[in-house]
C-alpha positions in Angstrom: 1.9 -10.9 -47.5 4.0 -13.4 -46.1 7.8 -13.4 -46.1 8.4 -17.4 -45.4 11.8 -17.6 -43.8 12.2 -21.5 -43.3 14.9 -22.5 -40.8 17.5 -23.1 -43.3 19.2 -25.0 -40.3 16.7 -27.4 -40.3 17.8 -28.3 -44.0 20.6 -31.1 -45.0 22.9 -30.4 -47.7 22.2 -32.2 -50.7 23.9 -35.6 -51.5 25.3 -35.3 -54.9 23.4 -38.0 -56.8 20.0 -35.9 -55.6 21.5 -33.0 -57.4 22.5 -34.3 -60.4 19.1 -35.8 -60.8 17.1 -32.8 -60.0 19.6 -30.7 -62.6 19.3 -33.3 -65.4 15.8 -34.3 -64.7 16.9 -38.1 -63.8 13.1 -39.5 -63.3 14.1 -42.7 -63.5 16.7 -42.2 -60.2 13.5 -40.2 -58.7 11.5 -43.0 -58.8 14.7 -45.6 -57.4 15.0 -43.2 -54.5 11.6 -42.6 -53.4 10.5 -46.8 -53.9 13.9 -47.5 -51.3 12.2 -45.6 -48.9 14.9 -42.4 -47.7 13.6 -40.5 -44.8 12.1 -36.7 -45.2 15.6 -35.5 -44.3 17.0 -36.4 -47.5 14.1 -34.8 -49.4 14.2 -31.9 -47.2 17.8 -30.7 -48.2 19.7 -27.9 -50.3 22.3 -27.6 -52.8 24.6 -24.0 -51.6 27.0 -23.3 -54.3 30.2 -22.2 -53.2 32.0 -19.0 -54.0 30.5 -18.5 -57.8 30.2 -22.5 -58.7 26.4 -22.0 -59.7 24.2 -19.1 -60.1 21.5 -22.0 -58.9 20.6 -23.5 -55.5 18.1 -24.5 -53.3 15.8 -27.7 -53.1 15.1 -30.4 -56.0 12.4 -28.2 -56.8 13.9 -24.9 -57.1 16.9 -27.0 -59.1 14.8 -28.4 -61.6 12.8 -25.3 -62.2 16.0 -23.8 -63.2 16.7 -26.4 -65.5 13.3 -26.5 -66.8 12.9 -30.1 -66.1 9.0 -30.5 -66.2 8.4 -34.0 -66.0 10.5 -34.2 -62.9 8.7 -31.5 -61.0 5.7 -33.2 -61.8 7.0 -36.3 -60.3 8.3 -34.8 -56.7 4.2 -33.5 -56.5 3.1 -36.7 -57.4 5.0 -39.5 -55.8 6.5 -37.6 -52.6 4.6 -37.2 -49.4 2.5 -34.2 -49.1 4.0 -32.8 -45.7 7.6 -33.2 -47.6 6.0 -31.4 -51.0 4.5 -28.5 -49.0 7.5 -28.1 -47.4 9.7 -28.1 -50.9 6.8 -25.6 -52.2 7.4 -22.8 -49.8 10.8 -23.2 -49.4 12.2 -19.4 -49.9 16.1 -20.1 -51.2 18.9 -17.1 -50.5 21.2 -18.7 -52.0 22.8 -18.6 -55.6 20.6 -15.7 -58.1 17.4 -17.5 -56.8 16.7 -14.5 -54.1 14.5 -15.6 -51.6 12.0 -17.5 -54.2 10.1 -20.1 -53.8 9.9 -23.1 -56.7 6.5 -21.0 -58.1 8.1 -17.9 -57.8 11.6 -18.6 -59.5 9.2 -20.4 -61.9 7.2 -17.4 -63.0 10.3 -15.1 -63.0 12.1 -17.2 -65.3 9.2 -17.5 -67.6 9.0 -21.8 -67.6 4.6 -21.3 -67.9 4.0 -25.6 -67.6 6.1 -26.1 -64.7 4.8 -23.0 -62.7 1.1 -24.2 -64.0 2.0 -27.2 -61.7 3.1 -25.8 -59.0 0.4 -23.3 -58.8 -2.2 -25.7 -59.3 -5.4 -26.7 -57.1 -4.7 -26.2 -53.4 -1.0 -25.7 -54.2 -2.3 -21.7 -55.3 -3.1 -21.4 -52.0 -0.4 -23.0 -49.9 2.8 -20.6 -51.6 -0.1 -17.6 -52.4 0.9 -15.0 -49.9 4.9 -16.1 -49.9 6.7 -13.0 -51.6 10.4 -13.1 -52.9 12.8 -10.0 -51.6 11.7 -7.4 -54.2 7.8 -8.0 -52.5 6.8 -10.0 -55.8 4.1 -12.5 -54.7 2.8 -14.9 -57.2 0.2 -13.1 -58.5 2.0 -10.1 -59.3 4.7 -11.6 -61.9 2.5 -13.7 -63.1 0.2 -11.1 -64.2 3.3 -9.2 -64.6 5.1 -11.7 -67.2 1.9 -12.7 -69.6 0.9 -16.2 -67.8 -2.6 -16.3 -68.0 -2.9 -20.1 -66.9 -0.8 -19.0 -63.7 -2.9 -16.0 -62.9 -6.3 -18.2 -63.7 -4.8 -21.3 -61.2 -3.8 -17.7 -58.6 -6.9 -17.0 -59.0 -8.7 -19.5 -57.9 -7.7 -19.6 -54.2 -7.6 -15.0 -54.4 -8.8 -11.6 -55.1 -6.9 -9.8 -57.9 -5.7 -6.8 -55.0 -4.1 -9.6 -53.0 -1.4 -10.2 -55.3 1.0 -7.4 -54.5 4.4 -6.1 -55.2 7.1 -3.6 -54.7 5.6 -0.3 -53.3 2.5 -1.8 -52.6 1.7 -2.2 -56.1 -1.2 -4.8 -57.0 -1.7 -7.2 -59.7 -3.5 -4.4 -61.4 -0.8 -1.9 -62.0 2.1 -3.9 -63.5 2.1 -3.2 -67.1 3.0 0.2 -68.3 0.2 2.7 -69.8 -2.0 1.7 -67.1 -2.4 5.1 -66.1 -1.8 6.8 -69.0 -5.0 7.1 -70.8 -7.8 6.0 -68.4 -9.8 6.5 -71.3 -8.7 2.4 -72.0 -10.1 1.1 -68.7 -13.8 1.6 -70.7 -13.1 0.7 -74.4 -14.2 -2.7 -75.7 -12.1 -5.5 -74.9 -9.5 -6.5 -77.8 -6.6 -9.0 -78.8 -4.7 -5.8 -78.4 -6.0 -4.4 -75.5 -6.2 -7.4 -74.0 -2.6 -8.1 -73.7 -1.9 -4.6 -73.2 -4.0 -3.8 -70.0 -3.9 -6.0 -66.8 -7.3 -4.8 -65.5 -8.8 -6.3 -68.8 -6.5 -9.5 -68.4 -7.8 -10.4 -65.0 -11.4 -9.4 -65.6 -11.6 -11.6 -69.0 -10.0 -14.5 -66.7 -11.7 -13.4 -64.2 -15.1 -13.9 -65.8 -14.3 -17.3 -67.5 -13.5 -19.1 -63.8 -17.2 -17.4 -63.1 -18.5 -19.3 -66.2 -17.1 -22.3 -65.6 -17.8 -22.7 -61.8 
C-alpha cells in the first residue's frame, strides 16, 4: 500500500474565486478559467482553513467532493490537463477533517457513490488504487466497506479483491460484521439478503459479472 505524501510545499494557496467555485459548484467560472489559460500552479493549489473556519480543505477536488458538486468534478477530469488531474487525484489532504484522503477516498467515506464512480473510473482505478488515508483504508476497502458496488466493480477492474486493505491488515473481504461468525454462510446459495450481508458474496457476484462482460 502506498501512503502518497505530496510535497504540500510544492502547493499554492487557493485564490478565493477558485474556492468559491469548487464549494458552490460554479461550472460556468470553471470553464472561464480553464479557456483564459492559468498555469498548473493555479490548479495545483489548496484551501487550509484556519483555526476551526472549515472542517473542509484541500484541492478543488477534495472541495467539491465535500460539497457533493458532481457536475463540477466531472468537469476538472474532463477539461483539465491530465498531468494536473492525476496530480489533484492523488493528492492526500491533512488538513481540515479530510485526514490524509484523497478526492476518491473522502468520496467513498462520505458516501457521494456518482462522484467517487468518476473518480474511480477507467485508468483513474488504477492511478489512486494503492493510496491509503491514515486509518490504512485504501479504496477498495471502504468501498466494499460502505455498500458501493459500482465503486468496488470500477476497483476492481485495475485489482485483486486481497489488495484492497485496511487497518490491521484487514482485506476487502473482512469488513462487514458476521463474517466470521457462521462460516456455514460462505457456502449457502447466494441471496438479496446474503448478498448485502456478506462481502465474500458481494465481490464474487461482481466479481463474476466483469468476467461476463469482458
Amino acid at each position: 500500500m502506498i501512503r502518497m505524501d505530496d510535497d504540500l510545499q510544492s502547493w499554492k494557496p487557493m485564490e478565493p474565486n477558485l474556492k468559491r467555485a469548487a464549494c458552490e459548484g460554479d461550472v460556468e467560472f470553471l470553464t472561464k478559467a480553464i479557456g483564459s489559460g492559468k498555469g498548473q500552479g493555479y490548479w495545483l493549489s489548496r484551501f487550509t482553513p484556519k483555526d476551526c473556519e472549515a472542517r473542509y480543505a484541500g484541492n478543488i477536488l477534495h472541495l467539491a467532493v465535500w460539497h457533493g458538486k458532481e457536475d463540477f468534478v466531472k468537469e476538472v477530469i474532463r477539461e483539465l490537463p491530465e498531468v494536473v488531474v492525476s496530480r489533484l487525484l492523488r493528492h492526500r489532504e491533512p488538513a481540515g477533517e479530510v485526514r490524509n484522503r484523497t478526492p476518491a477516498l473522502l468520496a467513498i467515506e462520505r458516501g457521494e457513490s456518482l462522484i467517487a464512480e468518476i473518480l474511480t473510473c477507467g485508468s483513474r482505478a488504477e492511478l489512486i488504487q494503492g493510496i491509503v488515508d491514515d486509518q490504512g483504508n485504501s479504496p477498495l476497502f471502504l468501498a466494499v466497506k460502505n455498500g458501493l458496488d459500482n465503486v468496488v466493480t470500477n476497483l476492481l477492474s485495475y485489482q485483486g479483491a486481497l489488495c484492497g486493505r485496511g487497518p490491521d491488515g484487514l482485506t476487502a473481504l473482512h469488513v462487514l460484521p458476521g463474517l466470521l461468525k457462521d462460516k456455514r454462510e460462505s457456502i449457502e446459495p447466494p441471496s438479496s439478503t446474503f448478498y448485502y450481508s456478506n462481502p465474500i458474496a458481494r465481490i464474487s457476484r461482481i466479481s463474476h459479472n466483469l468476467f461476463l462482460s469482458s
